[in-house]
N, C-alpha and C positions, 0 to 999 in steps of 0.2 A: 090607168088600167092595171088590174093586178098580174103580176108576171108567175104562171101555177109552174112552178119544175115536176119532176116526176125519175125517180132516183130509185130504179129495182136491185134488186142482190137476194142470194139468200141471207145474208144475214146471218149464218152458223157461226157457234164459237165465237162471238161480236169480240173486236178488236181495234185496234188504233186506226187500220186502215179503214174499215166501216167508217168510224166516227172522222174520217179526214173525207170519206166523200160527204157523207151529209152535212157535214161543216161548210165543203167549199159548196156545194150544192144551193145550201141555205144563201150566202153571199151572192149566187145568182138571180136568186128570185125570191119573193114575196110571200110565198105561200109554196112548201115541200111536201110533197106527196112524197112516201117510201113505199115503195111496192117489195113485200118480201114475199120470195119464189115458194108456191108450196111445196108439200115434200113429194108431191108427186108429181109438180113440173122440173123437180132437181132431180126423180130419177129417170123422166124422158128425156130430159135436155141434156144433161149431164154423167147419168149414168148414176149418182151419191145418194145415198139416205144421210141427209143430215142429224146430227147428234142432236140436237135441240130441235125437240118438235114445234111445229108452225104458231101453235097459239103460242108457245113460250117467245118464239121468237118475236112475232108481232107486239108482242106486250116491251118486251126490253126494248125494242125500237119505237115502238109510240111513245117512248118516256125519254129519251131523245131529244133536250131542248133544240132544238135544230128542226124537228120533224115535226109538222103542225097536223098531217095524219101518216096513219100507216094502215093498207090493205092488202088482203092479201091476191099474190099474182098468181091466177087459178090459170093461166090461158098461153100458151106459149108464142102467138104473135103480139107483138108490142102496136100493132096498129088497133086490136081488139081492144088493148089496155085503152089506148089512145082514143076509141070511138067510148069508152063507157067515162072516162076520167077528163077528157077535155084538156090536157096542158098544155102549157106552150114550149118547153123546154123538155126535152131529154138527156139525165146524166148518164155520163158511162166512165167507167174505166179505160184506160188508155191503151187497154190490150187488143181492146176494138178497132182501133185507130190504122184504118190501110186494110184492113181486111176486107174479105168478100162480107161477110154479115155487115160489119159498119161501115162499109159503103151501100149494101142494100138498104140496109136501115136509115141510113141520111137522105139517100133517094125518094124514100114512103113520107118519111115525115118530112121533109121538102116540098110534096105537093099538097100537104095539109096545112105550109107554114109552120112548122114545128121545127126549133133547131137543136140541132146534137150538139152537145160539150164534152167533152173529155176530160177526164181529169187525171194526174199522174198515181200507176198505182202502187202501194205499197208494197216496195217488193221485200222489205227483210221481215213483214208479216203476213200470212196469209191464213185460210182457212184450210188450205190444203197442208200447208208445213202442219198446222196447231191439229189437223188431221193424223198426220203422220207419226207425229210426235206419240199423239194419245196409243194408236197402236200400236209402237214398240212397246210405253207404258205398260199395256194392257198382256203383249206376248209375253214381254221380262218379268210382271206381274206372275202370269200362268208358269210358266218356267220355274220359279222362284216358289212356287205352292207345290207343284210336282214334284222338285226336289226334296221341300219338306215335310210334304206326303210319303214318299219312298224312303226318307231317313227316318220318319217314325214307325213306321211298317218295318224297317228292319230292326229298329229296337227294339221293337216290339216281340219281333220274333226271336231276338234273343234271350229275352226275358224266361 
């Protein structure tokens, strides 16, 4: 019988740790389903508009040798995913792990027969650091064009 995982994230800013869950993901099962979060269940759930919009991201993750599909996750219960997708397995992050959500959530897919795995997460990359990063970038950017807007505005008026 084939073993279907089912392995959600957004996916923003794809990085090592992305590619270390669908990696260990893939060594659990048969067949990987990626569910990448749209942009509008990252700003309910999350509160973030990600940088990379959903088709892009879908596309970088379906090319994933690891990922045999990728859909997008319009729904923000995971039992919804689970009635339309059929898996047998649930990855997650390890951040879940003891919490009230991934205890509720092991409990749901529990009595569908569904089991939850963990996987450790990467902590010295994330999508939130490669977040934050981009908007100092982007401040010291701005900062850095003001100043050299104002310094030519004043040559100018010396002129």
């Amino acid at each position: 019988m084939t073993r279907i995982g089912y392995a959600a994230g957004a996916f923003d800013l794809f990085h090592v740790g992305h590619l270390n869950i669908l990696r260990h993901a893939k060594s659990e099962c048969d067949y990987l389903i990626a569910g990448v979060v749209s942009d509008e269940m990252l700003a309910l759930t999350k509160g973030i508009t990600p940088v990379v919009p959903l088709p892009e991201r879908l596309e970088i993750v379906s090319h994933i040798r690891y990922v045999d599909e990728a859909v997008a996750e319009v729904v923000p219960d995971k039992m919804d995913t689970w009635r339309e997708l059929h898996f047998d397995v649930f990855f997650k992050g390890d951040d879940w792990r003891g919490t009230e959500k991934g205890r509720r959530l092991e409990k749901q897919f529990a009595a569908v027969g569904v089991e939850v795995v963990y996987f450790p997460y990467t902590v010295h990359t994330s999508s939130t650091v490669l977040r934050r990063a981009l908007d100092l970038l982007t401040e010291s950017g701005a900062r850095q064009l003001e100043r050299a807007r104002a310094g030519s505005s004043m040559a100018n008026a010396g002129e």
